[in-house]
C-alpha positions as CSV (number, residue, x, y, z in Angstrom):
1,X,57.2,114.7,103.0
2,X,60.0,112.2,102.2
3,X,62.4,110.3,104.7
4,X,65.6,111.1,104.1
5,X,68.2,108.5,103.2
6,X,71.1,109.2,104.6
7,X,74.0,107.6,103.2
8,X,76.4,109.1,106.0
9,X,74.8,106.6,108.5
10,X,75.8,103.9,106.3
11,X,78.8,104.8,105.3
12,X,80.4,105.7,108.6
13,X,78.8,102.1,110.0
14,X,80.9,100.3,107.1
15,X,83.7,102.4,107.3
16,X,83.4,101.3,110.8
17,X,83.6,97.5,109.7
18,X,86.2,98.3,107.4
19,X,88.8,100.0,109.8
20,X,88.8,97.0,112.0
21,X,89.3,94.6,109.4
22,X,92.4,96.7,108.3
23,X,93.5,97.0,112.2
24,X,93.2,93.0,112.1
25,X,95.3,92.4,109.1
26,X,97.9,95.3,110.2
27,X,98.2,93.5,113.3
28,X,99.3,90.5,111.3
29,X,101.9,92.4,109.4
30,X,99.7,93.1,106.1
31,X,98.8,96.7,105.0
32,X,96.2,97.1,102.4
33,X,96.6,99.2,99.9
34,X,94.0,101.4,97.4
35,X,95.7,102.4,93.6
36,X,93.7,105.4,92.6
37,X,94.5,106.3,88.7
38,X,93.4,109.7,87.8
39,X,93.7,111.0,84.0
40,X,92.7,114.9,83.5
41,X,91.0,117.9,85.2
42,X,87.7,116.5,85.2
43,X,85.5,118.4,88.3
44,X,83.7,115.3,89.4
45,X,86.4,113.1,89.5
46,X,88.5,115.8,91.0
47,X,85.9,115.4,93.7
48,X,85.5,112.1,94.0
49,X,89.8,111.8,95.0
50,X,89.6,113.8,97.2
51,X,86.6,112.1,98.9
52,X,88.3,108.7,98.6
53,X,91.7,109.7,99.4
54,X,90.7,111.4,103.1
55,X,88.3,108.1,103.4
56,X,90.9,105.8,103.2
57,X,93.4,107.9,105.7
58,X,90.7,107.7,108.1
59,X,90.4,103.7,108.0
60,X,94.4,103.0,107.7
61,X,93.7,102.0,103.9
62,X,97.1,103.2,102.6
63,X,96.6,105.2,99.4
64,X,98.7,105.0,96.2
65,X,97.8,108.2,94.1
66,X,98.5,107.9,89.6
67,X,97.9,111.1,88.7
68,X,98.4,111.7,84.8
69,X,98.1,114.6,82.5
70,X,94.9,115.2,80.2
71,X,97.7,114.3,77.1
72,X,98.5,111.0,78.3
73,X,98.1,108.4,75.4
74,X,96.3,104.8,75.9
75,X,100.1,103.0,75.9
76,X,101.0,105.4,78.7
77,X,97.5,104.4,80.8
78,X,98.1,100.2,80.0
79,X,101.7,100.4,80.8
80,X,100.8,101.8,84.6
81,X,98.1,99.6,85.2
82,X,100.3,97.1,83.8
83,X,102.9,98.1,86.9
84,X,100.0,98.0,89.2
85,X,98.5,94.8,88.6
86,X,101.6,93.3,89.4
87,X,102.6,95.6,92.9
88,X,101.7,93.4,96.1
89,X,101.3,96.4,98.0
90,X,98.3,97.4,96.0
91,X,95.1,95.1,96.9
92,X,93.0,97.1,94.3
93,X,92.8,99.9,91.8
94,X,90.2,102.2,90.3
95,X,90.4,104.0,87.7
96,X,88.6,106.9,87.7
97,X,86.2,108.2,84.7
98,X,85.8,110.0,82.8
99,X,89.4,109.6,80.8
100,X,90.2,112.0,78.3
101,X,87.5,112.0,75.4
102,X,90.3,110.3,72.7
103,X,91.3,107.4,75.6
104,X,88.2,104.2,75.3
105,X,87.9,103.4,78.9
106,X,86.8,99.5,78.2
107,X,90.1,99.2,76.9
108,X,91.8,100.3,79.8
109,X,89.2,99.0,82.9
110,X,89.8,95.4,81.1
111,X,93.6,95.6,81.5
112,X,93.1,95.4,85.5
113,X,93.3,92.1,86.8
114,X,90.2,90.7,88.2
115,X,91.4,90.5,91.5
116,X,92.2,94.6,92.0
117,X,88.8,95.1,89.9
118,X,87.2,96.7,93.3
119,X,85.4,98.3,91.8
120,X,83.5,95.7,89.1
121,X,83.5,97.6,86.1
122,X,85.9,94.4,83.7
123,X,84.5,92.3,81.4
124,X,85.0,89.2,83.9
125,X,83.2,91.2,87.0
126,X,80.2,92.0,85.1
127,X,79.6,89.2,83.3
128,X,79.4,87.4,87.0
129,X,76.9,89.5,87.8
130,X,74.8,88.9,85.1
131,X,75.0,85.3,84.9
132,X,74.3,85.1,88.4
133,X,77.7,84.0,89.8
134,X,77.8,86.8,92.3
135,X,74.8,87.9,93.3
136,X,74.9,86.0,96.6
137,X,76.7,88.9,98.0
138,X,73.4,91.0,97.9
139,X,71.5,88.3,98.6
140,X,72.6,88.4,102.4
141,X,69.7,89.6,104.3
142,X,71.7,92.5,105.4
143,X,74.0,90.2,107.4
144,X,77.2,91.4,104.9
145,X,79.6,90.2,107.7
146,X,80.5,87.1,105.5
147,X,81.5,89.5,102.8
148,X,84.7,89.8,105.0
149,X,85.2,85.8,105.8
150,X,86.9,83.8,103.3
151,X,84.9,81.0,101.4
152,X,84.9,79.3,98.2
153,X,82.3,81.3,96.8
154,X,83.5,84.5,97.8
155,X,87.4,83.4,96.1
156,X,85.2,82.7,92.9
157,X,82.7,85.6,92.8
158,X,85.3,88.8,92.1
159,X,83.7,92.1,92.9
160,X,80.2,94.2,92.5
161,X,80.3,97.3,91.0
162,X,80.2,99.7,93.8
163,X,77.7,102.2,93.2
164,X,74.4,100.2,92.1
165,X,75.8,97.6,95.0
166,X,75.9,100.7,97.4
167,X,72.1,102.0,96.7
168,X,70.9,97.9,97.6
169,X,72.8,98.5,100.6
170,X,71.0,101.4,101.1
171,X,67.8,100.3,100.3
172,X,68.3,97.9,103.1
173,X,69.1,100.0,105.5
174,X,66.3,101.8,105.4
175,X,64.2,98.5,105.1
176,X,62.4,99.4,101.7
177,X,61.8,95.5,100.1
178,X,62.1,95.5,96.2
179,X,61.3,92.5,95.6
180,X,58.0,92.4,93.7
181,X,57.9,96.1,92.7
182,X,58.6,98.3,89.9
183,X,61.7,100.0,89.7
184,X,62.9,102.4,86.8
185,X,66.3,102.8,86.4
186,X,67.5,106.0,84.1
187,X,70.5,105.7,82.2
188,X,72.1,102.1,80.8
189,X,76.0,102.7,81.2
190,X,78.4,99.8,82.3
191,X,79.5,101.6,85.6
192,X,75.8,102.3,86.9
193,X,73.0,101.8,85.1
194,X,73.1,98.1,83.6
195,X,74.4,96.7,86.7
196,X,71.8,98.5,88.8
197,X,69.2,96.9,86.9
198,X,70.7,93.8,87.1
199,X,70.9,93.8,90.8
200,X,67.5,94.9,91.3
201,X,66.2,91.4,89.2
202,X,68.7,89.7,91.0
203,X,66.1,90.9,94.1
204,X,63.1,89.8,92.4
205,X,62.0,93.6,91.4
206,X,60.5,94.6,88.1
207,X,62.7,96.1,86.0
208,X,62.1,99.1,83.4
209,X,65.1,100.9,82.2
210,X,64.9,104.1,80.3
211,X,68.0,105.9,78.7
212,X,68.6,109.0,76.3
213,X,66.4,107.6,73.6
214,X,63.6,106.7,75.9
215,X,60.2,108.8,74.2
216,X,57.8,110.4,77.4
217,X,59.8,109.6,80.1
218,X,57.5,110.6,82.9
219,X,55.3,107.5,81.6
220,X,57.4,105.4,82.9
221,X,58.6,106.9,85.6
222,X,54.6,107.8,87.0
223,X,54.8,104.2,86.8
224,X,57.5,103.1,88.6
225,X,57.7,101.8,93.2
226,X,61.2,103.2,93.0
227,X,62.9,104.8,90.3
228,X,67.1,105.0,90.3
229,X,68.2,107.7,88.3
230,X,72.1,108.5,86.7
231,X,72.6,110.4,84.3
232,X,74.0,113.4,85.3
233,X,71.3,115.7,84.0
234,X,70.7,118.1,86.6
235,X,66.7,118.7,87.2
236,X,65.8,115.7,85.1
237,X,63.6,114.1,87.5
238,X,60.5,116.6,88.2
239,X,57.6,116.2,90.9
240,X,55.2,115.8,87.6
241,X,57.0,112.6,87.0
242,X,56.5,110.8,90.3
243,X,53.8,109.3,91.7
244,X,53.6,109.7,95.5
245,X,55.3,107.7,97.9
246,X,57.8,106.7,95.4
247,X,61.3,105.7,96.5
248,X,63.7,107.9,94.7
249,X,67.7,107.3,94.6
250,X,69.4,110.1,92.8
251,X,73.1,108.7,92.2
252,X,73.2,111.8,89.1
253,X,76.2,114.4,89.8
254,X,76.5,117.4,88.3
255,X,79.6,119.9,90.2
256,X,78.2,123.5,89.5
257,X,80.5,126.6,88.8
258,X,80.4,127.4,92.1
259,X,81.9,124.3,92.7
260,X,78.3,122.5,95.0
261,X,77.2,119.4,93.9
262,X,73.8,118.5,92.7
263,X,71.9,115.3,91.3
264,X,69.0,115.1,88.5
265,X,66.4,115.4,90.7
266,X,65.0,118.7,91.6
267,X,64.9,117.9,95.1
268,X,62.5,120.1,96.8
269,X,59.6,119.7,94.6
270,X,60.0,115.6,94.4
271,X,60.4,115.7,98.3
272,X,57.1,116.7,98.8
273,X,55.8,113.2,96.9
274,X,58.0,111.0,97.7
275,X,58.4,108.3,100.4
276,X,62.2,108.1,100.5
277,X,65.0,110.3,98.8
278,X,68.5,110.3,98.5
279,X,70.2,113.9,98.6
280,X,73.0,115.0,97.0
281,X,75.4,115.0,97.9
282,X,75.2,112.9,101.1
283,X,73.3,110.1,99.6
284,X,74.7,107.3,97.4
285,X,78.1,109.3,96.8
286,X,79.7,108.6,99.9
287,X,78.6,105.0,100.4
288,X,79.7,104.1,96.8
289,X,83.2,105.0,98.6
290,X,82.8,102.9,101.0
291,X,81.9,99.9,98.9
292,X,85.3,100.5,97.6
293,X,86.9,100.6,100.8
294,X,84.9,97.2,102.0
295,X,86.3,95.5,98.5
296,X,89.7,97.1,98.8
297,X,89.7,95.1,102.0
298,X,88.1,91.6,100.9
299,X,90.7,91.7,98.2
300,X,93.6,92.3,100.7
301,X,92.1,89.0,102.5
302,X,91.6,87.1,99.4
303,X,95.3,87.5,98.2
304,X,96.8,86.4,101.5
305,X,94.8,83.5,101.8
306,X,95.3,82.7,98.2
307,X,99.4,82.9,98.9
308,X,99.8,79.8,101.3
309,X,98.1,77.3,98.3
């Protein structure tokens, strides 16, 4: 039976970090301050707000909330970020996907300046990460204190994306070593699963990555040490396709009619094979927020260093 990883713990020890950090900076006369641009009805970004929102009341992370309607055109969605990326009381903004089907969300996560990019989804964050230029920050040895000091490399390295960065966090935390062993990551998007791959060679694991068009599936994944799975496909990951004590991190979400939350991993079944598994929700969900929160707050420290040069 599987250990449980429980991204609570985690996420309530950084949160932890985070609301001093914020206390320290208040105490100096700075607030920090989270822009949150939603588009649309979607359920799982409806979800995701309202998480964020009550996350950042609870660490002193003041909230700015864009809430447009599903018409909204692309000039609408620029011109706001637009006003963002030049308000001082905003330290960093996400945009949360999916916008509506007709809106190409490259076009408008590029617009925001790489210094309110929290949550390392431009063109400039990722192509740090994959030329190497900032994967020091998980290259800490859990000590991710110095994420919150200011340094030359940490003014130069911009941000990680949040969710892949939140599952190595998580990973170490429940001290499971990648390096040297075969993980599969499911699903190549920008926001997850190309920068989860990337991070995981950064760590010196073996990386497979399998995606829509990947043929027999479950030969890779009877394969894989670990296997990393988002795609939003609920019951995509069966206990047929893992091979026992296999690590599995399920960052899928699927919001049901009923309005619960589930992953693409039928849970039950794989918990019987597995060594470690992430639930959902309470696995990579809530600490992805908090990887926000922690960036939101390195940016605010970044900006007021930056202003007395």
């Amino acid at each position: 039976m599987a250990q449980i990883m429980d991204g609570n713990k985690l996420s309530m020890d950084i949160r932890g970090k985070v609301e001093k950090e914020v206390g320290l900076l208040n105490e100096s006369g700075i607030d920090v301050g989270l822009g949150l641009l939603h588009a649309g009805e979607n359920p799982a970004s409806m979800q995701y707000l309202k998480a964020t929102l009550s996350s950042c009341k609870k660490t002193g992370i003041r909230a700015f909330q864009f809430d447009l309607p599903e018409t909204s055109s692309l000039n609408e969605i620029l011109n706001l970020i637009h006003s963002i990326n030049r308000d001082e009381r905003i330290n960093g903004l996400l945009v949360l996907l999916p916008l509506p089907d007709r809106i190409n969300p490259r076009r408008v996560v590029n617009e925001i300046v790489p210094e309110k990019d929290i949550d390392g989804l431009g063109s400039l964050s990722v192509g740090r990460l994959a030329a190497d230029e900032s994967t020091f920050q998980i290259l800490q040895e859990r000590d991710y204190e110095a994420l919150y000091s200011i340094n030359p490399m940490s003014l130069s390295a911009g941000f990680l994306p949040c969710t892949p960065f939140g599952v190595i966090r998580l990973l170490e935390y429940y001290g499971i070593d990648v390096k040297g062993k075969h993980a599969v990551v499911i699903g190549k998007s920008l926001a997850v699963g190309k920068p989860m791959s990337l991070m995981l060679l950064a760590k010196e694991a073996t990386v497979t990555v399998c995606h829509k068009a990947t043929s027999d599936l479950g030969y890779f994944t009877r394969q894989a040490d670990i296997i990393c799975t988002a795609t939003g496909i609920r019951g995509l990951v069966t206990a047929d396709m893992v091979k026992d004590g296999a690590v599995v991190v399920d960052i899928g979400i699927n919001v049901l009619k009923d309005g619960s939350i589930v992953g693409d991993v039928d849970f039950e079944a794989v918990e019987k094979k597995a060594s470690f598994i992430t639930p959902v929700p309470g696995g990579v969900g809530t600490v992805t927020i908090s990887m926000l929160l922690e960036n939101t707050v390195r940016s605010a420290k970044t900006g007021q260093f930056l202003k007395h040069f």
